[in-house]
N, C-alpha and C positions, 0 to 999 in steps of 0.2 A: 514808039514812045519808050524813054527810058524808062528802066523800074527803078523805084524809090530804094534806096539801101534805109537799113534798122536804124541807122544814127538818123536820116532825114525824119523815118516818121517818127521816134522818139523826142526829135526836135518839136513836133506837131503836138507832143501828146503833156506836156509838159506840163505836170499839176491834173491831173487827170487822177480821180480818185479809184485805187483798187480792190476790191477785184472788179474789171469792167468788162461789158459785155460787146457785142459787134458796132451795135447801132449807139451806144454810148460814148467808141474810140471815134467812132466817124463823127460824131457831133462835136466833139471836143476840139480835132484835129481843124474841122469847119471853122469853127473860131477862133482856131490859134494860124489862120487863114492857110492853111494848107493848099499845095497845090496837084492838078490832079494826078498825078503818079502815085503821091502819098492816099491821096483820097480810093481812088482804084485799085490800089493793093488793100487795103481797110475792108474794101467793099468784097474783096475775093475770103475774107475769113468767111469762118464757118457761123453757120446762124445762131448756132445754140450753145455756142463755149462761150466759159470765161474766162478770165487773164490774172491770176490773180499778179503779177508784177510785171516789168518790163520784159524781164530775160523768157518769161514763160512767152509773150506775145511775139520776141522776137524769135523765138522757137515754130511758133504758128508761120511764120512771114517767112523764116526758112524752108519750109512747106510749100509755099508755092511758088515763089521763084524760080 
């Protein structure tokens, strides 16, 4: 499976209020109908951080790729 690159899931996350938490991006990303590359990197964040903007998140997703 590819990995999602920072612009796909930023595409997902679009209007997404910050600071947001794990299970918050992954809800948002769900309705902004994400697919699952985007959804399974989301789900690899860590459980107990938050995000307060984009660049912080795309920092975490740096992390595990």
């Amino acid at each position: 499976m590819t990995k999602a690159n920072p612009v796909a899931v930023q595409k997902h996350l679009k209007g997404v209020d910050y600071p947001a938490g794990k299970q918050e991006l992954i809800k948002h990303a769900r309705q902004q109908g994400a697919g699952r590359d985007v959804l399974s990197l989301l789900e690899q964040l860590p459980e107990d951080e938050e995000y307060d903007n984009p660049a912080d998140l795309n920092k975490a997703i740096g992390k595990i790729q």
